[in-house]
DSSP file (Angstrom, degrees, kcal/mol; ACC not computed):
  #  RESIDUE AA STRUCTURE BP1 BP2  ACC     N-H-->O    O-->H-N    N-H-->O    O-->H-N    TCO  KAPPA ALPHA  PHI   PSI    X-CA   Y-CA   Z-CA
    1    1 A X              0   0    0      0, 0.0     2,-0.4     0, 0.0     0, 0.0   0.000 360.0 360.0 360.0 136.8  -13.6    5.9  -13.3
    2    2 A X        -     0   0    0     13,-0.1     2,-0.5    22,-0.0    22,-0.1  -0.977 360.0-157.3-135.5 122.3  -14.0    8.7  -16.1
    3    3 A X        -     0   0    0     -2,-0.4    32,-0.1     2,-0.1     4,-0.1  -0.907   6.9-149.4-106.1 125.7  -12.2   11.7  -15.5
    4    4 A X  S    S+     0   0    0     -2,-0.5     9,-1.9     8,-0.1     2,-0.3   0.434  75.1  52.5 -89.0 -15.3  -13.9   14.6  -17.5
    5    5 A X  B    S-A   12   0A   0      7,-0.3     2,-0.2     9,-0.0     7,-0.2  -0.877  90.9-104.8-106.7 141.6  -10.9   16.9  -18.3
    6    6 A X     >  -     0   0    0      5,-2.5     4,-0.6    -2,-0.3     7,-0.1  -0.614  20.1-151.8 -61.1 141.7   -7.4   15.8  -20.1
    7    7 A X  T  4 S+     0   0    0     -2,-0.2    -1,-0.1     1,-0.1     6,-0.0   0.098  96.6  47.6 -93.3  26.1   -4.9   15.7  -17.7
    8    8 A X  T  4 S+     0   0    0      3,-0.1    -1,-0.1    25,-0.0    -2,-0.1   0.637 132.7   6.0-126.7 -32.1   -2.4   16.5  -20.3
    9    9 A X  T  4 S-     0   0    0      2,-0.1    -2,-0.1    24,-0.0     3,-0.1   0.648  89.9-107.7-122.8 -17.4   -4.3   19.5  -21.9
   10   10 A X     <  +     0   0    0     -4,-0.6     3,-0.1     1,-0.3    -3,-0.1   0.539  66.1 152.0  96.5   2.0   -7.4   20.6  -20.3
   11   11 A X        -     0   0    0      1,-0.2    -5,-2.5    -6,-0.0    -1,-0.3  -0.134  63.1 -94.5   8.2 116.7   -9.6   19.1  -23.0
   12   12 A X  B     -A    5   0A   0     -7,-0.2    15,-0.6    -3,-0.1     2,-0.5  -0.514  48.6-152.8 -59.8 137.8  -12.9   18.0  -22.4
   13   13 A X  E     -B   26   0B   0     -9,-1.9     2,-0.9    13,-0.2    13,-0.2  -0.902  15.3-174.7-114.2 115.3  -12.2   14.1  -21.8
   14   14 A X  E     -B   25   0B   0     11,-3.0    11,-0.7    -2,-0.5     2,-0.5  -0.660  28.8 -90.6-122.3 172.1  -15.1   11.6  -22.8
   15   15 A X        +     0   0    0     -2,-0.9     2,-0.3     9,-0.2     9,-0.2  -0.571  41.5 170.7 -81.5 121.6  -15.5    8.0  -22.4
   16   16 A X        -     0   0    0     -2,-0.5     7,-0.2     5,-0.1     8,-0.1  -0.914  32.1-120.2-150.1  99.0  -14.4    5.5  -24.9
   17   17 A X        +     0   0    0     -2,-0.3     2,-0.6     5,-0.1     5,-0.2  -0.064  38.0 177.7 -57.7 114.3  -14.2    1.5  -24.8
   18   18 A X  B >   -D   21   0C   0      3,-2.8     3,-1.0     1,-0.2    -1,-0.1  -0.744  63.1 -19.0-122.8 123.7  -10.8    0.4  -25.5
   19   19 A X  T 3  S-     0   0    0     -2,-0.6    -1,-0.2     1,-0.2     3,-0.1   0.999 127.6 -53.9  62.4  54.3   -9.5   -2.9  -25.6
   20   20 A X  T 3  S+     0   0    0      1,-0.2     2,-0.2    -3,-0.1    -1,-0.2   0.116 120.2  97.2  81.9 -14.9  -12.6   -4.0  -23.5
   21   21 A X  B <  S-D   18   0C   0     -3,-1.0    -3,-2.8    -5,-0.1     2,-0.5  -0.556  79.9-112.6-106.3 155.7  -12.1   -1.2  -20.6
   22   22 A X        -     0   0    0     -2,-0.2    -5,-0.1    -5,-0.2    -7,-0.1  -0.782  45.1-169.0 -88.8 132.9  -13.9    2.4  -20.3
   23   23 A X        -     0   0    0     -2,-0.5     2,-0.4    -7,-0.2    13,-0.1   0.131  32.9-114.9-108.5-136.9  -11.1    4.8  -20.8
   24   24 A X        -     0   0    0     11,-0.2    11,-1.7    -9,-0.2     2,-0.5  -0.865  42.2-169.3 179.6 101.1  -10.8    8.8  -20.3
   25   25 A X  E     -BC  14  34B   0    -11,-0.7   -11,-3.0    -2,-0.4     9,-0.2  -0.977  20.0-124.6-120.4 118.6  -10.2    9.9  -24.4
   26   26 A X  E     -B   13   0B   0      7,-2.1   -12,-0.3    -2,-0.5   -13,-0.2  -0.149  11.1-153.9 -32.9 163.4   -9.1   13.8  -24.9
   27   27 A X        +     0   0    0    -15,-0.6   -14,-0.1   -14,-0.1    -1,-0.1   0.218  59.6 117.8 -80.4 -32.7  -11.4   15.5  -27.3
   28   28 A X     >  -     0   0    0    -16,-0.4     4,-0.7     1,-0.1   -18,-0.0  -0.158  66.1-136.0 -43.8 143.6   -8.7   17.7  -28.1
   29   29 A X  T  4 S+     0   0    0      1,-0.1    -1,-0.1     2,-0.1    -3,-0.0   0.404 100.5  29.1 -63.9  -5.2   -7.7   17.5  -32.0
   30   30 A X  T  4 S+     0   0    0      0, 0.0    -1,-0.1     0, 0.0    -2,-0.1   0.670 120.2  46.6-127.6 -23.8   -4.2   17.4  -31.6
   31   31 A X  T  4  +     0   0    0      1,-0.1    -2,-0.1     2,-0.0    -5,-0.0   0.996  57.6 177.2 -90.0 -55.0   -3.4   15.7  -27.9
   32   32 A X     <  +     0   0    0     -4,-0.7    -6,-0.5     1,-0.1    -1,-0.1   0.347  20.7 178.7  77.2 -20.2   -5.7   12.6  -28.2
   33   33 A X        -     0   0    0     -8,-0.2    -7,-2.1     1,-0.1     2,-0.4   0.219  19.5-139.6 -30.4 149.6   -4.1   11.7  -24.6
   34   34 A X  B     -C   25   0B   0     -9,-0.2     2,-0.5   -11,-0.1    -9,-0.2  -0.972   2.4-148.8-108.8 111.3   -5.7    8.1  -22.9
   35   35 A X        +     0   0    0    -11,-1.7   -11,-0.2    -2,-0.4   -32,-0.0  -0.669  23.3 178.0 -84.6 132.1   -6.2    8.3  -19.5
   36   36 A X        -     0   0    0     -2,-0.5    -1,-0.2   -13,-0.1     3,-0.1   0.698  34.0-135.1 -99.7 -19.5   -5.5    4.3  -18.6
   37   37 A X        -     0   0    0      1,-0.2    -2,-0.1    -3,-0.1   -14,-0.0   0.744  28.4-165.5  76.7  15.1   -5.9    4.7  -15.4
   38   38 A X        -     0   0    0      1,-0.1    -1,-0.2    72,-0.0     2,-0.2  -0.019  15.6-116.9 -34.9 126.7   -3.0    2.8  -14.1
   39   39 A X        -     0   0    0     -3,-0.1    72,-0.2    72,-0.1    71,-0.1  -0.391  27.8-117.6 -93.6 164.9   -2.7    1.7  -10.6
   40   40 A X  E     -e  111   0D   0     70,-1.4    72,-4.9    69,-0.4     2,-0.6  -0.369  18.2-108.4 -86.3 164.1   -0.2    2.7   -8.3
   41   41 A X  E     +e  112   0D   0     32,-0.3    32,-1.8    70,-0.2     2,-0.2  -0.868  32.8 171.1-125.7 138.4    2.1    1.2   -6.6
   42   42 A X  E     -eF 113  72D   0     70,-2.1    72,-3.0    -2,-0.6     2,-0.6  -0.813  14.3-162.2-133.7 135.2    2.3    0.6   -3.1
   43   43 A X  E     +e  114   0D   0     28,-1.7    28,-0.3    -2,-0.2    72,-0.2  -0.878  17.8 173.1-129.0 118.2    4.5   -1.3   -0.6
   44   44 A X  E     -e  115   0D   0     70,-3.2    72,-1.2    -2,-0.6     2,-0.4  -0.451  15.1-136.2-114.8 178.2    3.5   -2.3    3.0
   45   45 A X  E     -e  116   0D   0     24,-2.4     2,-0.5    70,-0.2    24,-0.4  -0.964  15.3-147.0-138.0 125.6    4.8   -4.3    5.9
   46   46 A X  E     -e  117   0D   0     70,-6.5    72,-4.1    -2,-0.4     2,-1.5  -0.874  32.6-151.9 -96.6 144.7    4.0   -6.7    8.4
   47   47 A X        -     0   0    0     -2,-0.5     7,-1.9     7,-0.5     2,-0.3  -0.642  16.0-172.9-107.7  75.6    6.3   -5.8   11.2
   48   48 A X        +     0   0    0     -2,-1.5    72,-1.5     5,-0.2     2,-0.4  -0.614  22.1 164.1 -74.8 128.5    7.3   -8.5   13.5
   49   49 A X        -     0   0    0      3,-0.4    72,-0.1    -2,-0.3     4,-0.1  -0.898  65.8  -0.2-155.0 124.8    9.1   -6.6   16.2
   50   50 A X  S    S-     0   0    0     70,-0.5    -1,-0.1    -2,-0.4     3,-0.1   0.993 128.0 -63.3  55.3  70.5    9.9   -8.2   19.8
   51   51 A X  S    S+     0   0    0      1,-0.1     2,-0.3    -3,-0.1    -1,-0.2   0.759 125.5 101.7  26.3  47.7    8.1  -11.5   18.6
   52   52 A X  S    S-     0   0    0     85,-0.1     2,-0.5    -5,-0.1    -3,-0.4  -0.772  74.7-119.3-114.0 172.6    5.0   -9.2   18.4
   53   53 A X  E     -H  136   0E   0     83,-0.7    83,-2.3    -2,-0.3     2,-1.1  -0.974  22.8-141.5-123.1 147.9    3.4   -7.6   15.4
   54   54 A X  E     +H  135   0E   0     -7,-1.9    -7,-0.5    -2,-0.5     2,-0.3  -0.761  19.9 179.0 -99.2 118.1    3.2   -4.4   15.1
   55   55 A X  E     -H  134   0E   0     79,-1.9    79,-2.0    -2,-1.1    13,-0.2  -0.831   8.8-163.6 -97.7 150.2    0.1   -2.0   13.6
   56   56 A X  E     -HI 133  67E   0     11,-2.2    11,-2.0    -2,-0.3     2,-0.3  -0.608  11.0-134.2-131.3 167.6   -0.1    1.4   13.4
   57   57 A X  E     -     0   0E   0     75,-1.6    74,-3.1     9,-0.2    75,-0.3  -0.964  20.7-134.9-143.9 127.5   -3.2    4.0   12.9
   58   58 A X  E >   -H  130   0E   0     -2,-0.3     3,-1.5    72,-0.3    72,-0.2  -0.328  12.2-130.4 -67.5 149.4   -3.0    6.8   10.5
   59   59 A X  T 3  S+     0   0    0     70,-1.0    -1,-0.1     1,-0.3    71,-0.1   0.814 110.3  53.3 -73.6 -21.3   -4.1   10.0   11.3
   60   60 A X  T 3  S+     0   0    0     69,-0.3    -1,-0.3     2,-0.0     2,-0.1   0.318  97.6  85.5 -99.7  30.6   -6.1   10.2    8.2
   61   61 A X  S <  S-     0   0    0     -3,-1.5     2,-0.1     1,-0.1    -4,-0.0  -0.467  90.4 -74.4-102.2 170.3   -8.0    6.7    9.0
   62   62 A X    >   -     0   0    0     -2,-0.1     3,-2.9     1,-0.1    -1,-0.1  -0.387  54.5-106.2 -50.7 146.8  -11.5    5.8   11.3
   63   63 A X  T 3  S+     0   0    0      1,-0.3    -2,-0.1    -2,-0.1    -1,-0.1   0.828 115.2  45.7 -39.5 -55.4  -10.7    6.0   14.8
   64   64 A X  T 3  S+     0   0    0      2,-0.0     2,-0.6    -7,-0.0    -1,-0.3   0.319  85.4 110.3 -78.0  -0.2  -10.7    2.3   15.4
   65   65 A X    <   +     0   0    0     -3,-2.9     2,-0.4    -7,-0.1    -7,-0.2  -0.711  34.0 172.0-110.2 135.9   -8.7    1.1   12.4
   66   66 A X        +     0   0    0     -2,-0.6    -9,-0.2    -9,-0.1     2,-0.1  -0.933  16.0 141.9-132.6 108.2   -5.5   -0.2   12.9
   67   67 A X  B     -I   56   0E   0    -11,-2.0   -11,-2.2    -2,-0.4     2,-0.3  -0.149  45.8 -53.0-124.2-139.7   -3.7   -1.7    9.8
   68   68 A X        -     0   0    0    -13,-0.2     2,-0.2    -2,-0.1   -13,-0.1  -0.862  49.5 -88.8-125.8 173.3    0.5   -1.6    8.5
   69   69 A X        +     0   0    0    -24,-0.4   -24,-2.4    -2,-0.3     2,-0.3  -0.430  62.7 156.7 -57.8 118.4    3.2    0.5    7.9
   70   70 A X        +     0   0    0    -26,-0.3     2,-0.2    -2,-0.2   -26,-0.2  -0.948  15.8 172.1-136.7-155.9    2.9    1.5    3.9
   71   71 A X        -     0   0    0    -28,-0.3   -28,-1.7    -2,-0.3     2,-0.4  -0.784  35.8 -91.4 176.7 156.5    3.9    4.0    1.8
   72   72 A X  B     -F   42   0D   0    -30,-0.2     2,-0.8    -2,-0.2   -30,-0.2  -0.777  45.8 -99.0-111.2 174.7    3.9    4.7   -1.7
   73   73 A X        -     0   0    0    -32,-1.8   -32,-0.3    -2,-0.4     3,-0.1  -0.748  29.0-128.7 -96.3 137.1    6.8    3.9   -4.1
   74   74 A X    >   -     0   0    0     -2,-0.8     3,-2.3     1,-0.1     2,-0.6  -0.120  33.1 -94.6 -58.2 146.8    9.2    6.3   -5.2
   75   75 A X  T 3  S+     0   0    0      1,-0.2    -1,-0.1     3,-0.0     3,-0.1  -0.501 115.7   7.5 -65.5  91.2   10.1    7.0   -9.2
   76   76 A X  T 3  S+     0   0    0     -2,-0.6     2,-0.6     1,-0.2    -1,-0.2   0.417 101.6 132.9 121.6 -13.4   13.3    4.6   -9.5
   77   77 A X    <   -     0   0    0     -3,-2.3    -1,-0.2     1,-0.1     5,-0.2  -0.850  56.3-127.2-101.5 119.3   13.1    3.0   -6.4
   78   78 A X     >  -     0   0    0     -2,-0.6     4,-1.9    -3,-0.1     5,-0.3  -0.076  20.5-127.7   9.8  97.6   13.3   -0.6   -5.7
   79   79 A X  H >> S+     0   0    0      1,-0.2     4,-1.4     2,-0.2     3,-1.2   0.733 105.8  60.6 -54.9 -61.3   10.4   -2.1   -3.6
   80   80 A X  H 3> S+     0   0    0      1,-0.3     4,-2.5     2,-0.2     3,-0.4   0.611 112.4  38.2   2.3 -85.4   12.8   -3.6   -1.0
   81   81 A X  H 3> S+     0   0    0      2,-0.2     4,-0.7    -3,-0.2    -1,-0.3   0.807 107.7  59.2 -59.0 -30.3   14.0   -0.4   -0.2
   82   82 A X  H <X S+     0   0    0     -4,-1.9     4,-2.4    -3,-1.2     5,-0.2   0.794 109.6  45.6 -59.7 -21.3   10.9    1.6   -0.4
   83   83 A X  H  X S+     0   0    0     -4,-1.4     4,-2.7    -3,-0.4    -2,-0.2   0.953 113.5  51.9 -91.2 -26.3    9.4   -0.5    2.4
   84   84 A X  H  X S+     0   0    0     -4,-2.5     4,-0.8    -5,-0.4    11,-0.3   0.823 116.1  40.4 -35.6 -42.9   12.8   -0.2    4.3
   85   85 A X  H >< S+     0   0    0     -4,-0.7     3,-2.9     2,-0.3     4,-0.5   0.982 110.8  57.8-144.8 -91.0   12.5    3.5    3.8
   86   86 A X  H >X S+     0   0    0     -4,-2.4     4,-2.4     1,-0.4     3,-2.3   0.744 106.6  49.1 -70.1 -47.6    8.9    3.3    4.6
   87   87 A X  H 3X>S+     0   0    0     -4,-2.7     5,-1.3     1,-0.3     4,-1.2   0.827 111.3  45.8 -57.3 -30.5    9.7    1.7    8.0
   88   88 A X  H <<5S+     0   0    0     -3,-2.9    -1,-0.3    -4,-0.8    -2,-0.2   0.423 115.0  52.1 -78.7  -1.0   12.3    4.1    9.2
   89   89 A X  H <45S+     0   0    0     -3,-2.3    -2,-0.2    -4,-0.5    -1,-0.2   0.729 120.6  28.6-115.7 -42.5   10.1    7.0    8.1
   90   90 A X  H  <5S+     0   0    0     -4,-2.4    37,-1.0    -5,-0.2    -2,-0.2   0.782 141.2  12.2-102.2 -34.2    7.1    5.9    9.8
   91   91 A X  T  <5S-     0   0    0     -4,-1.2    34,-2.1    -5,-0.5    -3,-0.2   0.901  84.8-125.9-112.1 -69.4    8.5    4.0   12.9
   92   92 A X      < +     0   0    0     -5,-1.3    31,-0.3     1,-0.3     2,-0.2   0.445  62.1 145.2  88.2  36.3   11.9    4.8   12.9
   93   93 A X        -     0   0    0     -6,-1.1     2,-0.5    29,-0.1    -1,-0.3  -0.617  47.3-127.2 -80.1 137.2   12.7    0.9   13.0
   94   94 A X  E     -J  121   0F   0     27,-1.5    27,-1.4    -2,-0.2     2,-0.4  -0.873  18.8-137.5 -87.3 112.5   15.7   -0.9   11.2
   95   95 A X  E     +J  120   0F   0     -2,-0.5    25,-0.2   -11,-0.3     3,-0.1  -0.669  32.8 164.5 -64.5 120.2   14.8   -3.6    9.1
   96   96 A X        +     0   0    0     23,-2.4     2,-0.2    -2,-0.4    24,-0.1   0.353  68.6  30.7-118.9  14.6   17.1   -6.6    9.6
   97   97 A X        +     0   0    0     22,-0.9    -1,-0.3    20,-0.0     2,-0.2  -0.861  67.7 179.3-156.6 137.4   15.0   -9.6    7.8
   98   98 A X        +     0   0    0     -2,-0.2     2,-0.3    20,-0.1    20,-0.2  -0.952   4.7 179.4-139.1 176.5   12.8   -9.0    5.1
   99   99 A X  E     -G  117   0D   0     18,-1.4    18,-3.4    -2,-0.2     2,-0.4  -0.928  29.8-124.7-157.2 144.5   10.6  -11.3    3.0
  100  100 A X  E     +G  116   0D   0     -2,-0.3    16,-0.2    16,-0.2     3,-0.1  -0.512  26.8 174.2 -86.2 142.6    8.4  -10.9    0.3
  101  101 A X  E     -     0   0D   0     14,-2.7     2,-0.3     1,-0.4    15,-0.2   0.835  54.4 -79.5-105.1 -18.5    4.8  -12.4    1.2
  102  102 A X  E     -G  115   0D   0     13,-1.5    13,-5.7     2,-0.0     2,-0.6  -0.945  33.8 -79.4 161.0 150.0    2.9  -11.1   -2.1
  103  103 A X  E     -G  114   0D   0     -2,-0.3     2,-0.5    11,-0.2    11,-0.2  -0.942  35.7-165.0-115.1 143.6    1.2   -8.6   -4.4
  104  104 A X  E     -G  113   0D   0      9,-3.9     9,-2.2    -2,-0.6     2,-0.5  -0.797  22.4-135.0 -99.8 131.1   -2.4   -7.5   -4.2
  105  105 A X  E     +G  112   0D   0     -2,-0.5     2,-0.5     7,-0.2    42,-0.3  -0.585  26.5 174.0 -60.2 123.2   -4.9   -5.8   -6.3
  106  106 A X  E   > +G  111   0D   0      5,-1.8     5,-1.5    -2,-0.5     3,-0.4  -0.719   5.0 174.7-147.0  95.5   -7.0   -2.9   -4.0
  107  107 A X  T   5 +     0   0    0     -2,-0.5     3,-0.3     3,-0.2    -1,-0.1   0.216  62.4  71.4 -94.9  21.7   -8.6   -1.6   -6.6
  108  108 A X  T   5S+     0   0    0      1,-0.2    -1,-0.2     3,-0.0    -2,-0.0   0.480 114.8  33.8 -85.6  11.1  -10.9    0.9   -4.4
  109  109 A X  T   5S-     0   0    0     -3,-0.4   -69,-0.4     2,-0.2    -1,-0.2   0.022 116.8-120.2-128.2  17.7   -7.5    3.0   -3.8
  110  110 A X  T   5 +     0   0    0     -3,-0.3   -70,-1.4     1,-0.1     2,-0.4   0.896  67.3 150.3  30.9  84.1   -6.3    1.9   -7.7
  111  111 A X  E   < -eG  40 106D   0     -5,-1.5    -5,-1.8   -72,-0.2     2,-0.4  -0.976  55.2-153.4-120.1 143.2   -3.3    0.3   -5.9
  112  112 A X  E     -eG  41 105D   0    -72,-4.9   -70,-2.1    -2,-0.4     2,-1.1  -0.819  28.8-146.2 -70.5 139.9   -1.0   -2.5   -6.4
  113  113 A X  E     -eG  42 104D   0     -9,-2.2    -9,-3.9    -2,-0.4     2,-0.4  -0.819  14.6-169.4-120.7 112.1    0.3   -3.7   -2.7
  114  114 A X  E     +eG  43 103D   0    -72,-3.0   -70,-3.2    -2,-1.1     2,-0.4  -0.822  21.1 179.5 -73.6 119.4    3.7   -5.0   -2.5
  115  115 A X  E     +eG  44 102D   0    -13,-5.7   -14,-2.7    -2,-0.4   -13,-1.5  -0.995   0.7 176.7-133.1 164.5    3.5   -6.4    1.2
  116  116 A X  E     -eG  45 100D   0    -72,-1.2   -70,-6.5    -2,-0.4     2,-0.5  -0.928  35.0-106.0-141.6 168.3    6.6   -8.2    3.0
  117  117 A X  E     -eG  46  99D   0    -18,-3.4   -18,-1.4    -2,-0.3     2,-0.3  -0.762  35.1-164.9 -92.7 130.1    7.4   -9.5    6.0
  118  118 A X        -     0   0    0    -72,-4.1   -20,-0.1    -2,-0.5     2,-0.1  -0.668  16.2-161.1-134.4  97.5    9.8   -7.4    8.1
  119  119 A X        +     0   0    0     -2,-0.3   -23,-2.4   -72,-0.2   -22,-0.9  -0.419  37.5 169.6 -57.3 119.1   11.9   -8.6   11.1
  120  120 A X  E     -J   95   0F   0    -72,-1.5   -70,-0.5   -25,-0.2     2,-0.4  -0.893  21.1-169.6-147.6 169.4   12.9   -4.9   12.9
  121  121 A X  E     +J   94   0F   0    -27,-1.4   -27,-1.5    -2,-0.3     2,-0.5  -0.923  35.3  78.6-154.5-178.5   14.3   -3.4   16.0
  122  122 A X  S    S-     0   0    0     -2,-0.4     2,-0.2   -29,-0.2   -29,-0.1  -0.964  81.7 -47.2 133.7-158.4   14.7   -0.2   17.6
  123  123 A X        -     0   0    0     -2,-0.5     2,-0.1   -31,-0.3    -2,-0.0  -0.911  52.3-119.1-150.6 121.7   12.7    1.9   19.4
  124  124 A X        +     0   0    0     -2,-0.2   -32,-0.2     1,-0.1   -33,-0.1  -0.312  40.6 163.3 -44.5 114.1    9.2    2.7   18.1
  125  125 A X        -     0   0    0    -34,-2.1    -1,-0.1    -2,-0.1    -2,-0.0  -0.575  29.5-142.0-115.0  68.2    9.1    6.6   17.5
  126  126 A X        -     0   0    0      1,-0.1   -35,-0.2    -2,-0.1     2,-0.1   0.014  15.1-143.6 -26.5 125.4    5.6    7.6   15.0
  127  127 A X    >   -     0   0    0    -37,-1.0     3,-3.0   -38,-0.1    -1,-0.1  -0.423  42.1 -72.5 -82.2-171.2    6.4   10.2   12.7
  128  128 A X  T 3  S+     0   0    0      1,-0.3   -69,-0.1    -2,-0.1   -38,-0.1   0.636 123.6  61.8 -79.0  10.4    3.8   12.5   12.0
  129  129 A X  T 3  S+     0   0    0    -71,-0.1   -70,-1.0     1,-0.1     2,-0.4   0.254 108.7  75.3 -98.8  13.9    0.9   10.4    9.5
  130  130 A X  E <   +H   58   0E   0     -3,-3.0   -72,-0.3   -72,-0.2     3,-0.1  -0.972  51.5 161.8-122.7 145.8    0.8    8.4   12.7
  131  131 A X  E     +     0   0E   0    -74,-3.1     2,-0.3    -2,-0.4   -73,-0.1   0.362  66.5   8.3-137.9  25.9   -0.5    8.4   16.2
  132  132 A X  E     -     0   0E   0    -75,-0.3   -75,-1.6     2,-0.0     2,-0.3  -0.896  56.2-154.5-161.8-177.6   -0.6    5.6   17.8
  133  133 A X  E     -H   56   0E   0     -2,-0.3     2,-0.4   -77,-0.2   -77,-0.2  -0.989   7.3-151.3-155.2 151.2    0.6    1.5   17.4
  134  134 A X  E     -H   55   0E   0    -79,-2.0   -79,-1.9    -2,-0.3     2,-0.5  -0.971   8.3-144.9-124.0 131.3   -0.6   -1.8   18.8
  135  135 A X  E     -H   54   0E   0     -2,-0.4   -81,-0.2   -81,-0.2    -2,-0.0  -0.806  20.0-175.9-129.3 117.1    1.4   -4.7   19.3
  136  136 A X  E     -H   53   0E   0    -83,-2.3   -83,-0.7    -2,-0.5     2,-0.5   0.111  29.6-128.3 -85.1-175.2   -0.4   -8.2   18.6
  137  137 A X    >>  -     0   0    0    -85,-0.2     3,-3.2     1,-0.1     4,-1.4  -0.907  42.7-106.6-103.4 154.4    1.1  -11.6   19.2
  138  138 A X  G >4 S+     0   0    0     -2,-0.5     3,-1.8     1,-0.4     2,-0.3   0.907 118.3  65.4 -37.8 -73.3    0.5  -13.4   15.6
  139  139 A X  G 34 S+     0   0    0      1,-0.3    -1,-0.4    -3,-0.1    -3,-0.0   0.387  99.3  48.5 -51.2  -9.7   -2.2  -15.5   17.2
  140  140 A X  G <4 S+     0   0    0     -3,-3.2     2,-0.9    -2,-0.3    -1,-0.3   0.214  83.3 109.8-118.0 -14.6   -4.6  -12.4   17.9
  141  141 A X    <<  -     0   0    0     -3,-1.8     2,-0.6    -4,-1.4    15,-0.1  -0.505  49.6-165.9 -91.9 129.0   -4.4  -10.8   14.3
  142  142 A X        -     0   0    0     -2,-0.9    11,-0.1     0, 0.0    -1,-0.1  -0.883  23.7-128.3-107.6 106.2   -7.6  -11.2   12.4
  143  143 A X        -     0   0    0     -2,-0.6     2,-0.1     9,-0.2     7,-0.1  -0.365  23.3-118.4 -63.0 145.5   -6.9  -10.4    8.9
  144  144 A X        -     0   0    0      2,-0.2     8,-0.2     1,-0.0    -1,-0.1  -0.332   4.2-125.8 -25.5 132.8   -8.9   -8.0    7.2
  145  145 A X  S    S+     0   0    0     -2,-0.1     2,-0.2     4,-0.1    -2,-0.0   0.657  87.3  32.5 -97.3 -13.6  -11.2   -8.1    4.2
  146  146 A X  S >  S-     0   0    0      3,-0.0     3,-2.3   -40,-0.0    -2,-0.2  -0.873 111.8  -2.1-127.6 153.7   -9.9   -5.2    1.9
  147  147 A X  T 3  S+     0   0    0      1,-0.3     3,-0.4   -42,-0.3   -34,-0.1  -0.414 129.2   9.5  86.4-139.4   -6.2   -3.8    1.3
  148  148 A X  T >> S+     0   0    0     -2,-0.2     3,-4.2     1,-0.2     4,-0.9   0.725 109.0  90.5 -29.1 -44.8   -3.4   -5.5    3.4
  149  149 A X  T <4 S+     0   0    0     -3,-2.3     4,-0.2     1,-0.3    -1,-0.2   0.701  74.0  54.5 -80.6 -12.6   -5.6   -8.0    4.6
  150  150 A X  T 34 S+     0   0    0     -3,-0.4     4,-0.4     1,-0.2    -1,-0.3   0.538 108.2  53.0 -68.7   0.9   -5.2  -10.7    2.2
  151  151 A X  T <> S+     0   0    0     -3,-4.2     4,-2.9     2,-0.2    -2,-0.2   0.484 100.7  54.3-122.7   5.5   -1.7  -10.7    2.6
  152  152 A X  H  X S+     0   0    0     -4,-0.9     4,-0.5     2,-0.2    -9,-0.2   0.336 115.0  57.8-101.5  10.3   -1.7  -11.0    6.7
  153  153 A X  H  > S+     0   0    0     -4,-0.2     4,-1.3    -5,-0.2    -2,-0.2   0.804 110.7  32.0 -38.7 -73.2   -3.9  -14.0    5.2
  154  154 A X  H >> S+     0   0    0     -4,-0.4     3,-1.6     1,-0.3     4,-1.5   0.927 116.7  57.8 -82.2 -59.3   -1.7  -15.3    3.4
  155  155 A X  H 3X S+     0   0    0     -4,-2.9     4,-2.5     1,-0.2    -1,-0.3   0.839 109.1  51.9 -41.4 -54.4    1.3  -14.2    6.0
  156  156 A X  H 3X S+     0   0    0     -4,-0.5     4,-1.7     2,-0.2    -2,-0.2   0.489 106.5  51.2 -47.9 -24.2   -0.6  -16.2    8.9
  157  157 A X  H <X S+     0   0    0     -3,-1.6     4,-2.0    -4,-1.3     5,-0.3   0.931 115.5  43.3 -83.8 -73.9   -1.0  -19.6    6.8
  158  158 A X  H  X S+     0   0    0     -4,-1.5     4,-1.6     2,-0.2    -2,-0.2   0.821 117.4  40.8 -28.6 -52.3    2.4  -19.5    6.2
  159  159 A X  H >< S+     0   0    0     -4,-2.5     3,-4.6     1,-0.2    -2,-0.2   0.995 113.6  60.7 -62.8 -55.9    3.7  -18.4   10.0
  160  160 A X  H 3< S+     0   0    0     -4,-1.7    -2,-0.2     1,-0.3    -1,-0.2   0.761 109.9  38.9 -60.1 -25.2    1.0  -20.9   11.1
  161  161 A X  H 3<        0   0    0     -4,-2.0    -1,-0.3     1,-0.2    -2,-0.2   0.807 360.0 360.0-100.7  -2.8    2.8  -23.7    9.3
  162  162 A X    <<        0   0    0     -3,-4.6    -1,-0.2    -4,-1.6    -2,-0.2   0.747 360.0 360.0 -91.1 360.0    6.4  -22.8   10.0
């Protein structure tokens, strides 16, 4: 991706191989800036709650698509707690197990995914970046090809063998 202005001076930005990769190089004489294009990082959940799992659909998703709780991480914050955080935020669920299953590359969002497994209780309430939830039994969730879904892969081999 080549972004045509510095985001540090407002430069004209042109495109420049470095260290193998196409970068985002200032023009400016004095800033120089490199856009690197670093991905973000992002922490999701699969949400076992009342031996179900639970999926949620964002408001800002296709009608049909139904994936998990994440969220992005906060400046400082610890993933653990940002997908804790992310679950009380979204759900308004208490995490009381977590386990980490993996990180993923999704590089159509530049993301890293942090995803875990999260054992929760409560009572379900959507804040407002959701509107509705499904709850699967393990045995009916069909992982996905992009995003999450390599790690409700990954999550399913594992449940399958414990």
């Amino acid at each position: 991706m080549h972004n045509h202005y510095c985001s540090q001076c407002g430069h004209e930005a042109l495109p420049q191989t470095i260290n193998g990769y196409k970068r985002s190089v200032c023009t400016g004489n004095t800033c120089g800036h490199v856009d690197w294009h670093n991905p973000t990082p992002v922490v999701a959940a699969i949400i076992r709650y009342q031996g179900q799992v639970l999926l949620v659909h964002n408001t800002e998703w296709p009608p049909k698509m139904l994936g998990l709780v994440s969220g992005f991480l906060e400046h400082g914050e610890h993933p653990d707690e940002a997908v804790k955080r992310e679950i009380k935020e979204e759900t308004h669920l208490d995490t009381h197990r977590l386990e980490f299953i993996g990180h993923y590359p999704f590089p159509q969002q530049n993301q890293i995914l942090m995803v875990y497994a999260a054992s929760c209780d409560g009572t379900i309430v959507l804040n407002e970046e959701l509107d509705r939830y499904k709850l699967l039994d393990a045995e009916q969730l069909i992982p996905w090809e992009f995003g999450t879904g390599p790690a409700v892969k990954d999550w399913l081999a594992r449940h399958a063998s414990s």
